[in-house]
Backbone bond lengths (Angstrom), bond angles and torsions (degrees), N, CA, C in turn:
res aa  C-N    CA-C-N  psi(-1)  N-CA   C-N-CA  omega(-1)  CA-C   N-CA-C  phi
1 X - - - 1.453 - - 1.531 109.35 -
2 X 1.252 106.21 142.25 1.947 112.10 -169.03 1.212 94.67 -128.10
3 X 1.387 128.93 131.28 1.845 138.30 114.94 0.961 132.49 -21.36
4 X 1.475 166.19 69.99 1.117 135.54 -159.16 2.103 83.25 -109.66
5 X 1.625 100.64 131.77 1.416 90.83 179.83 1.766 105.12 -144.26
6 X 1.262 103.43 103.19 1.452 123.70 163.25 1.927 123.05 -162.64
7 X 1.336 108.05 -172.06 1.187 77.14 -156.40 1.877 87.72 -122.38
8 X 1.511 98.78 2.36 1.813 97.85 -177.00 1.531 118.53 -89.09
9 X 1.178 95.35 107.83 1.839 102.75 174.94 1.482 116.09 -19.58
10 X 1.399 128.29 -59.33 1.467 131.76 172.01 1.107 108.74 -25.63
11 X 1.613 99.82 -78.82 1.653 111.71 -163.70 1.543 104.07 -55.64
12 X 0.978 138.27 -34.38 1.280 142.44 -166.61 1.565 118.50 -61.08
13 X 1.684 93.04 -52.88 1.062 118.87 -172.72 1.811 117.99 -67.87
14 X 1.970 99.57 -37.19 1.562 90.16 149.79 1.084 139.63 -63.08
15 X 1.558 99.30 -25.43 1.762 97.06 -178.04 1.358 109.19 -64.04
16 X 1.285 118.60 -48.51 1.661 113.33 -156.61 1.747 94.08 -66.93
17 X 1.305 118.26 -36.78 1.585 112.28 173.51 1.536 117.41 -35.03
18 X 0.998 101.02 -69.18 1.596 115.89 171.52 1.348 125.35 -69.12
19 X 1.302 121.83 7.01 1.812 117.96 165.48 1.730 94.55 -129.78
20 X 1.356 132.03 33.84 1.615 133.46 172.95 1.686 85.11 -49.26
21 X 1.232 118.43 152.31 1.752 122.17 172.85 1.732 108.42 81.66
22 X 1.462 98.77 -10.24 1.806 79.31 -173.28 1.263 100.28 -108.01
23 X 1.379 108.05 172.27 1.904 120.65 -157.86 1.204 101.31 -174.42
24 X 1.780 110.54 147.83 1.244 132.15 -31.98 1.851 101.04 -65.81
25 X 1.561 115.33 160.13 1.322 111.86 -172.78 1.761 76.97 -145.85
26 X 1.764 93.74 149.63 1.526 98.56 -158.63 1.516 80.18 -151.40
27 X 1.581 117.49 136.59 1.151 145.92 -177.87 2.185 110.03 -100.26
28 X 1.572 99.54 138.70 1.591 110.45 163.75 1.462 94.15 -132.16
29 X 1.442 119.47 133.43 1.505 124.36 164.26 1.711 106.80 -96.81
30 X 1.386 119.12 15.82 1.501 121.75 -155.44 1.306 123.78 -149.64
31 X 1.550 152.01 100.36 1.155 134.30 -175.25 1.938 111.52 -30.68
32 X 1.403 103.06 -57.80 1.887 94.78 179.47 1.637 114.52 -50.01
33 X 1.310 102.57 -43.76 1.629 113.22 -170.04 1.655 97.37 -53.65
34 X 1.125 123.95 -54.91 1.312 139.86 170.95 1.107 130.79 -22.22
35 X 1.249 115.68 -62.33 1.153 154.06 162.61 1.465 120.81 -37.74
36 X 1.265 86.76 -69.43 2.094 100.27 175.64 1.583 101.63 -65.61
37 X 1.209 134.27 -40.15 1.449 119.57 -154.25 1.885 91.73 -110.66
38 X 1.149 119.52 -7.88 2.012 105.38 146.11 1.366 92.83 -66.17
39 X 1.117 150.63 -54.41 1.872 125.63 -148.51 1.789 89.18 -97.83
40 X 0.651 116.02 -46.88 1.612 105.18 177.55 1.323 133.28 -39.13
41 X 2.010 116.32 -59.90 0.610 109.71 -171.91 1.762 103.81 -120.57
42 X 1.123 118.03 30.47 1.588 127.45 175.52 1.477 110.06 20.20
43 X 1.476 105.13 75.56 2.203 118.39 166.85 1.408 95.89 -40.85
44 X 1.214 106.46 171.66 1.269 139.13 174.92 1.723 83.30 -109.77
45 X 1.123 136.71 -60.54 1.508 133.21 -170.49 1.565 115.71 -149.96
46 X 1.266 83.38 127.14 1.799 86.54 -172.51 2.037 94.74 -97.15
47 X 1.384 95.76 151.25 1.918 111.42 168.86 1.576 85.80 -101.67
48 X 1.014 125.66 143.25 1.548 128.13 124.01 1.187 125.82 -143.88
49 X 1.248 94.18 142.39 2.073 113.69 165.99 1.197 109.66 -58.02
50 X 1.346 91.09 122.06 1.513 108.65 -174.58 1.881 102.05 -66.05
51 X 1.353 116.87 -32.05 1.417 129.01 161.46 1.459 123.78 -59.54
52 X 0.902 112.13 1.61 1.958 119.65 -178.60 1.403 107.21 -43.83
53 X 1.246 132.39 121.45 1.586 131.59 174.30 1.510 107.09 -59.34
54 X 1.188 101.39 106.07 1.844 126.07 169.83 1.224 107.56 116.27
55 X 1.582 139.22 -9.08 1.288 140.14 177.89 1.228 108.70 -46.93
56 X 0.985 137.79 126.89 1.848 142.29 160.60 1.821 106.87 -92.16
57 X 1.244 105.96 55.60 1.523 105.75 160.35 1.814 102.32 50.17
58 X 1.051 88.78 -144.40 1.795 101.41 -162.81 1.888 108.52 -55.81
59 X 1.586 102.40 -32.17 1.307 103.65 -157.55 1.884 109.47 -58.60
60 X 1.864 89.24 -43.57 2.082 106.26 167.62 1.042 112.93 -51.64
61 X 1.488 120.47 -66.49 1.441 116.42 -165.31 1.818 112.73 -55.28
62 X 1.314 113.88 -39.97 1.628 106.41 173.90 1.336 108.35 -49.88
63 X 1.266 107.71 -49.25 1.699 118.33 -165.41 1.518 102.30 -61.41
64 X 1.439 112.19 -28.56 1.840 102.99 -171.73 1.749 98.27 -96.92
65 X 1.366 103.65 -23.03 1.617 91.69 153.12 1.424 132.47 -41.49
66 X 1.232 106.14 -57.97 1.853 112.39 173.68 1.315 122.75 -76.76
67 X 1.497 117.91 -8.72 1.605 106.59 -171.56 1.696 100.48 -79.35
68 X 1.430 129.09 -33.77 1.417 119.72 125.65 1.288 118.05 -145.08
69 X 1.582 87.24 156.74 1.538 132.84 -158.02 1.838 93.42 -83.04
70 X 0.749 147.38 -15.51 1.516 139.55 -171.72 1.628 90.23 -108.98
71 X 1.677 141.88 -49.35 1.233 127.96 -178.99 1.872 118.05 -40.26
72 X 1.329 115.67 109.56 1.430 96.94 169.01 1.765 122.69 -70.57
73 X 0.995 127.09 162.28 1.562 127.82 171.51 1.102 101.24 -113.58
74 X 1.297 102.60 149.94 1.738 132.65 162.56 1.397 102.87 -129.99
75 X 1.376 131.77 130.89 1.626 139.46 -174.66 1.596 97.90 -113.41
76 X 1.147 115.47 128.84 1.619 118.44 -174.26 1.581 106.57 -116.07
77 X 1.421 123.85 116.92 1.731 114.38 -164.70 1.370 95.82 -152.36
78 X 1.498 111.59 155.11 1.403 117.16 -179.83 1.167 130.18 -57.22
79 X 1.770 107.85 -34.65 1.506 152.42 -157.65 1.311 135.51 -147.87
80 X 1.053 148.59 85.35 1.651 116.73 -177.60 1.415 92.83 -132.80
81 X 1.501 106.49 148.62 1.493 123.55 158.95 1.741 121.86 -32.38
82 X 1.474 118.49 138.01 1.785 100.92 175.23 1.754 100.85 -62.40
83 X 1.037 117.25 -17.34 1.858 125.85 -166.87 1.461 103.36 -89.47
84 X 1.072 119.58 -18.79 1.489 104.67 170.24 1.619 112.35 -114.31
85 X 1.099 121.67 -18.89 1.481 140.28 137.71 1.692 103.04 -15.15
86 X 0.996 93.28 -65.22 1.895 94.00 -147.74 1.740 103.09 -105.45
87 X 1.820 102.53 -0.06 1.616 117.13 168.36 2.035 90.87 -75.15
88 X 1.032 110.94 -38.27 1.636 109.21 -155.11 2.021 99.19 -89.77
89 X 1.263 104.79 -23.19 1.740 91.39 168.16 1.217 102.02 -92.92
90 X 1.314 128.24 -26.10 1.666 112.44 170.28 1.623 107.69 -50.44
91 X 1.230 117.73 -65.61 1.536 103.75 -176.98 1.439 141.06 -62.54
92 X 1.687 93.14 -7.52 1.850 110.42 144.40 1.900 88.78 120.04
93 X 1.504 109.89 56.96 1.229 110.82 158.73 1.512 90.16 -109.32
94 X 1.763 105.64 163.28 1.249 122.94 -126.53 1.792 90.66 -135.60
95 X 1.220 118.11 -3.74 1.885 128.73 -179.74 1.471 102.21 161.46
96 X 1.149 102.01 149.28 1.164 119.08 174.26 1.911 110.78 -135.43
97 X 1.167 131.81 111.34 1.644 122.33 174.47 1.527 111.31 -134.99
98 X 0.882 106.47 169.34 1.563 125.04 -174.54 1.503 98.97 -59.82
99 X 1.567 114.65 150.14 1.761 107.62 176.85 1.330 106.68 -102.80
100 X 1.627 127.47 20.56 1.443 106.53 152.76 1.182 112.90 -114.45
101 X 1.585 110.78 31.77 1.557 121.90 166.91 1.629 102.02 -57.57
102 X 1.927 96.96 128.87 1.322 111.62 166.54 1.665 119.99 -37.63
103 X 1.227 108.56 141.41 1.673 123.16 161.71 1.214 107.68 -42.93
104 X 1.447 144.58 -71.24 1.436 134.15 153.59 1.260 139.29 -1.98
105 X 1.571 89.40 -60.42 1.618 115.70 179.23 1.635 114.30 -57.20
106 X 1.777 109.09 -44.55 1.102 118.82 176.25 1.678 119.78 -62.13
107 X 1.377 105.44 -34.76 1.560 96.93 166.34 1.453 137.44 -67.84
108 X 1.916 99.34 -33.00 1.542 92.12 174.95 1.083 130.62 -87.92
109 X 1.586 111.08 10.07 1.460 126.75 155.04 1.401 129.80 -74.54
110 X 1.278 106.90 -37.56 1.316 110.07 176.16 1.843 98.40 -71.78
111 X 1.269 128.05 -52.74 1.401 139.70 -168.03 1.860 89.63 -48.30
112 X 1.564 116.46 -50.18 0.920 115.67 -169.64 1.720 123.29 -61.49
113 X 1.105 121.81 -42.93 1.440 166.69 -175.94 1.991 94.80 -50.07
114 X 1.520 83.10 -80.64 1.744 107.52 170.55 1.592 109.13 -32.03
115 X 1.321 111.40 -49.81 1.553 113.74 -168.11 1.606 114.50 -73.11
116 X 1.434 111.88 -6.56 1.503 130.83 -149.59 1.183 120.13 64.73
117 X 1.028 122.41 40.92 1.938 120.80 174.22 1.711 85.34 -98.79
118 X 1.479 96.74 177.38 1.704 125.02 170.19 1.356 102.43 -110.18
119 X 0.923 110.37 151.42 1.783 136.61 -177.18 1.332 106.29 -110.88
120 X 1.378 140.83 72.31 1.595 147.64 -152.96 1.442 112.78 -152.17
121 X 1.012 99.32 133.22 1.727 113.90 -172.31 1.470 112.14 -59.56
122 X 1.276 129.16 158.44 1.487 128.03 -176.71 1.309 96.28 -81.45
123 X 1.429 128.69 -15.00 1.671 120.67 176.86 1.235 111.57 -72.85
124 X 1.444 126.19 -2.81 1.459 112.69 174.00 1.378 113.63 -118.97
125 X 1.295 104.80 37.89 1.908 103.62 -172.19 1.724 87.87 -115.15
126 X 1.207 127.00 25.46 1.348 135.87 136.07 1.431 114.41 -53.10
127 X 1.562 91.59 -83.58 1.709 124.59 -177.39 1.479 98.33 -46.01
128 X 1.246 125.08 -34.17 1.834 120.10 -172.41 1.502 111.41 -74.89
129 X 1.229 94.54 -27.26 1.701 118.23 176.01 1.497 122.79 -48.24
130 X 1.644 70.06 -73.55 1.716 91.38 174.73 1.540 125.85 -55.58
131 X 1.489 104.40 -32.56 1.323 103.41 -169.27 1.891 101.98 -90.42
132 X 1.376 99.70 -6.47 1.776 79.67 171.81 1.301 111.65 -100.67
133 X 1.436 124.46 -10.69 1.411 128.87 -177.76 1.868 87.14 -64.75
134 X 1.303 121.18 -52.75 1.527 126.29 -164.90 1.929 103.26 -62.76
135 X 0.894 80.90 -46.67 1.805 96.50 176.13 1.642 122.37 -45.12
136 X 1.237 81.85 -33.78 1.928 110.81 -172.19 1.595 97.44 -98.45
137 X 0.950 93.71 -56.59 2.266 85.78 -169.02 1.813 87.52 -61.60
138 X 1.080 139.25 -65.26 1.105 123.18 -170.36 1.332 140.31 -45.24
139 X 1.586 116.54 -38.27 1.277 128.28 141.93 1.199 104.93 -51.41
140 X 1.001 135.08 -44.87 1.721 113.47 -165.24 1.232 106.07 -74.59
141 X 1.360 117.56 -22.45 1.618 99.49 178.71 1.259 127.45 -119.30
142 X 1.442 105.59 26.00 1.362 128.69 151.46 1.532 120.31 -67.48
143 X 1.885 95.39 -52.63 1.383 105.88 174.82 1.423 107.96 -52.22
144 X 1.289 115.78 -69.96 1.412 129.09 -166.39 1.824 105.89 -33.55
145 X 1.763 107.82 -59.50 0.950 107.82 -169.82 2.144 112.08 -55.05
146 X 1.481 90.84 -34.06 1.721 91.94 179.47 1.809 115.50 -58.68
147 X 1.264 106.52 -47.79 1.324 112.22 -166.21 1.731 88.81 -81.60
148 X 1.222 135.63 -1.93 1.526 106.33 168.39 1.723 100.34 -80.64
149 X 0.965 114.68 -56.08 1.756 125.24 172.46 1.845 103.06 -41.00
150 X 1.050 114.26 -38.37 1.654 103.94 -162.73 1.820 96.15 -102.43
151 X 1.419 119.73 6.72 1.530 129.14 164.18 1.415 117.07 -83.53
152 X 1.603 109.96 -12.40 1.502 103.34 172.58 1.634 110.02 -99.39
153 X 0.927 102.18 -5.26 2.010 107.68 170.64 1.446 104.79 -79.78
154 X 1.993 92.81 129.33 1.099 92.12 -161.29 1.875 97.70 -74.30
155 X 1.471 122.10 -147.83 1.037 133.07 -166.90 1.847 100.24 -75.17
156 X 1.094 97.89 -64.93 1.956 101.77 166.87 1.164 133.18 -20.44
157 X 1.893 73.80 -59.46 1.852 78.17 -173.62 1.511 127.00 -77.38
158 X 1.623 94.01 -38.52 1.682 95.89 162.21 1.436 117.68 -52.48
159 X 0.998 115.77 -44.71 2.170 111.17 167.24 1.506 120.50 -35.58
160 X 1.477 101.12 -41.05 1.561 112.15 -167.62 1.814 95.58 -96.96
161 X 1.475 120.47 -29.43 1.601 97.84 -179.26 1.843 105.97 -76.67
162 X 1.588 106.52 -29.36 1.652 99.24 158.80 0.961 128.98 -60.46
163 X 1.488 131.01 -18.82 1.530 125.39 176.67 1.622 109.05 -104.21
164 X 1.174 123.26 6.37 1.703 135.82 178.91 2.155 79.90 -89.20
165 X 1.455 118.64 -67.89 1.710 135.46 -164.93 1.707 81.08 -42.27
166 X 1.098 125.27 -49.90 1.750 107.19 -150.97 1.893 85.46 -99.54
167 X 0.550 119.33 47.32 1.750 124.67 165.87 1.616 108.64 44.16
168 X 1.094 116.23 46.90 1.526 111.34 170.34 1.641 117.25 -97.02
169 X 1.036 110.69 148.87 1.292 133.85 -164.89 1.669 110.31 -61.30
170 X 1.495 161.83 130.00 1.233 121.70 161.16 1.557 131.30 -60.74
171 X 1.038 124.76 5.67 1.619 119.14 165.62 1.428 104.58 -100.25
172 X 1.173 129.83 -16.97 1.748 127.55 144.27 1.325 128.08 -52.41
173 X 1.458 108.35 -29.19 1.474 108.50 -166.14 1.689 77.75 -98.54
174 X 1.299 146.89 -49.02 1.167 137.23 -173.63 1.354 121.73 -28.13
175 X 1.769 93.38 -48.25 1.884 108.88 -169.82 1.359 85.30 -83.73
176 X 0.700 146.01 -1.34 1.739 119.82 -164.53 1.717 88.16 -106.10
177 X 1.476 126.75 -51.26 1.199 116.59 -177.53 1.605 112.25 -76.24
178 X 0.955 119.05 -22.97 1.351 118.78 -172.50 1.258 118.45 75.52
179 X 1.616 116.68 37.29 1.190 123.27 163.58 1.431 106.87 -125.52
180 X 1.807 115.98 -178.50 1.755 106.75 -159.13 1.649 93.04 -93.00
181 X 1.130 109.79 -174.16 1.580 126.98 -171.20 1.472 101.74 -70.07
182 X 1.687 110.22 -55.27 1.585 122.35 173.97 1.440 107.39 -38.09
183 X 1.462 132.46 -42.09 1.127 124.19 -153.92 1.916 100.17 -101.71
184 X 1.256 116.48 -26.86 1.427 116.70 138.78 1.812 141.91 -27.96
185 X 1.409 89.37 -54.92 1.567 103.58 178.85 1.658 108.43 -80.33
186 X 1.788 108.03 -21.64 1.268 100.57 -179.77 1.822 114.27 -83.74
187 X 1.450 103.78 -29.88 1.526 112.59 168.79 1.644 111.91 -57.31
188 X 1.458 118.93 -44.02 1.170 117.08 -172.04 1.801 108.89 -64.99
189 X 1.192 101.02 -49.13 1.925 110.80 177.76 1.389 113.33 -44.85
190 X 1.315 122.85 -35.49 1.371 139.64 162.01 1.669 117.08 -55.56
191 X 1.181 100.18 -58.05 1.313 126.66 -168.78 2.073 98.84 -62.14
192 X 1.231 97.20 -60.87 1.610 91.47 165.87 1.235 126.16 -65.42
193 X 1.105 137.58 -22.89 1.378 143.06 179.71 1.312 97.54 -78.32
194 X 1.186 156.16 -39.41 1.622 156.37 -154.07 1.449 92.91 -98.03
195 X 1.417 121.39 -66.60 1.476 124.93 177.17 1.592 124.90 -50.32
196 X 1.263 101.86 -18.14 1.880 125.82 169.55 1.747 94.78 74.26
197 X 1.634 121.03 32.26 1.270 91.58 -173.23 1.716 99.73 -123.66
198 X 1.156 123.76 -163.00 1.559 131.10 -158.70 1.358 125.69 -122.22
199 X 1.462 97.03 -7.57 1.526 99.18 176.28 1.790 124.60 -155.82
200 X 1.041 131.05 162.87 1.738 117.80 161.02 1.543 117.82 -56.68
201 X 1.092 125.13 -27.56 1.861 127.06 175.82 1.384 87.67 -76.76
202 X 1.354 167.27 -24.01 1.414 142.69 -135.02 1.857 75.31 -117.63
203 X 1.093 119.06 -60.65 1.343 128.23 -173.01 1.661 113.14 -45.99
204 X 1.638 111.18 -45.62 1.172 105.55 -167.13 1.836 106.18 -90.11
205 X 1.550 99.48 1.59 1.920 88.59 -178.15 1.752 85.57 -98.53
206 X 1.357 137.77 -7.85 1.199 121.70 -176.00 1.902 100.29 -84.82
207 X 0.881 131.91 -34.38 0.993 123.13 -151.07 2.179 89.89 -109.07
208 X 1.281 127.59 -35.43 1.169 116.38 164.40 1.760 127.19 -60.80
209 X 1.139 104.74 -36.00 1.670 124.10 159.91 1.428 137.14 -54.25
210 X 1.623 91.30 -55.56 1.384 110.00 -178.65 1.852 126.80 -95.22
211 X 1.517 99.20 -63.06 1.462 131.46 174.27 1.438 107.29 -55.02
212 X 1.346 131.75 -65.89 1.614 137.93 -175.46 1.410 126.59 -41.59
213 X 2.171 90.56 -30.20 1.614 102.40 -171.28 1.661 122.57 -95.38
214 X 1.601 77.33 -20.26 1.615 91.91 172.47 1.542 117.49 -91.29
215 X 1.504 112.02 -1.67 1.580 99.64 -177.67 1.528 92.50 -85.34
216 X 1.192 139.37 -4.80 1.112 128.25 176.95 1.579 139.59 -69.26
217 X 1.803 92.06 -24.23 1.239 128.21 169.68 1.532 120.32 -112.62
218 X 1.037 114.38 -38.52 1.462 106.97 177.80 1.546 128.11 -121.36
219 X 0.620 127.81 164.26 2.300 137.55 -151.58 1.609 80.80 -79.80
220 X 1.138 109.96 143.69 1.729 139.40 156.13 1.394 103.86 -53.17
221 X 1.120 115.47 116.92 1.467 110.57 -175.60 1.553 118.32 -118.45
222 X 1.389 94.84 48.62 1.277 131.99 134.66 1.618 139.06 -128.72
223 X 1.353 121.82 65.03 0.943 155.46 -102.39 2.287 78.34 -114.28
224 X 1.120 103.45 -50.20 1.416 106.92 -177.16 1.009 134.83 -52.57
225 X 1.092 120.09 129.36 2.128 97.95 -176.11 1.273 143.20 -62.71
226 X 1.305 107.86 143.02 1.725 115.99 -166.84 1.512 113.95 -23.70
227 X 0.949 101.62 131.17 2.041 104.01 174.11 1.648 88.44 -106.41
228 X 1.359 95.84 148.34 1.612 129.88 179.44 1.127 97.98 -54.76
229 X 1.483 107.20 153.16 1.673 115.47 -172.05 1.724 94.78 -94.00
C-alpha cells in the first residue's frame, strides 16, 4: 500500500508512471488530508512533496514520521541542503530525491526502500562517515571510561556485579558462589561505593548494557585469580 501525498499534477503524474502494477495507492492533496489517511490506512510507504499546502518543512515531516513508525518516507523537493538532507534521515526518513526525478527512478526507490535500504545521495556518505567515526569514539570511551571503574573490583566482586547484570537474585548469587547472602550485601556496599553509584538497578543497567557486550569482544580484565570471599 502507497501514499502518494501532494497536490501538483506533475509530480503526481510521475509517480503513478513509476508505480503502473502497484495496488492499492491512495492520494492526500493536504497536510490534514494526510494526516488522517497515515493513521487510517497504515502505507507501507508514503512519497511526499516536500511542497504540500500546510507542510512546515522539516518540523511535519518528523511529526508524520511518528504518527507511524512502520510507514517508510520518501521526501520529494526541488532542493535541499546536504545538512538538512541528512537532519531528516537521522530522524528516520527513509530517501530523499529531487521531484523531477524520472518515473523509473521513482520505482527503484521505492523497490529500494521496500528492501530496507536508504535512497541517499553519495553527497552524504561524508555525513554517514562522520557520524559513525563519532558514534564509535564515543562508545569507546564510554567503554574505556566503564572498565577503568570496573578495574578496581576486585575478582569477587566483579563475579557478583556480573551476576547482579544477568538479574540474579542475592541468595542466587549466594548459591552459585557458595558464600552467605550477608557476605553478598557486604560485596555489593563495596561494589557501590567504587562504582560511585546508589543502587542495584544503576549497577545492573551498567553492567547489562555495557559489560555483557564487551565480554564478547574483549578479555575480563580481571584476569587474576579469584580472591576469597
Amino acid at each position: 500500500m502507497i501514499l502518494l501525498a501532494s497536490s501538483r499534477k506533475k509530480i503526481l503524474t510521475g509517480w503513478k508512471q513509476g508505480l503502473l502494477g502497484y495496488s492499492p495507492i491512495f492520494f492526500a492533496v493536504s497536510l490534514d488530508i494526510l494526516k488522517d489517511k497515515l493513521v487510517k490506512t497504515k502505507p507501507d510507504v508514503l512519497l511526499l512533496d516536500y511542497s504540500l499546502p500546510g507542510l512546515d518543512a522539516q518540523k511535519d515531516i518528523v511529526g508524520l514520521a511518528k504518527l507511524n513508525t512502520k510507514t517508510k518516507v520518501v521526501v520529494f523537493s526541488p532542493e535541499l541542503s546536504d545538512e538538512m538532507e541528512w537532519e531528516l534521515f537521522k530522524s528516520g526518513i527513509k530517501g530523499c530525491c529531487r521531484d523531477d526525478i524520472q518515473s523509473e527512478q521513482v520505482r527503484y526507490a521505492i523497490k529500494a526502500i521496500q528492501r530496507g535500504e536508504l535512497w541517499v545521495r553519495r553527497t552524504l556518505s561524508r555525513y554517514m562517515l562522520t557520524e559513525l567515526v563519532e558514534v564509535t569514539q564515543e562508545k569507546n570511551r564510554i567503554e574505556q571510561a566503564v572498565n577503568e571503574l570496573l578495574a578496581n573490583l576486585t575478582r569477587r566482586e566483579y563475579e557478583i556485579a556480573m551476576l547482579v547484570g544477568r538479574g540474579e537474585s542475592n541468595k542466587r548469587i549466594a548459591r552459585q558462589l557458595a558464600i552467605t547472602e550477608r557476605t553478598v550485601k557486604a560485596h555489593l556496599t563495596e561494589i557501590f561505593r567504587k562504582l560511585n553509584i546508589s543502587d542495584r538497578l544503576r549497577l545492573a543497567l551498567i553492567m547489562k548494557d555495557t559489560v555483557m557486550s564487551l565480554s564478547q569482544s574483549q578479555p575480563d580484565p580481571h584476569n587474576d585469580p579469584p580472591s576469597v570471599a
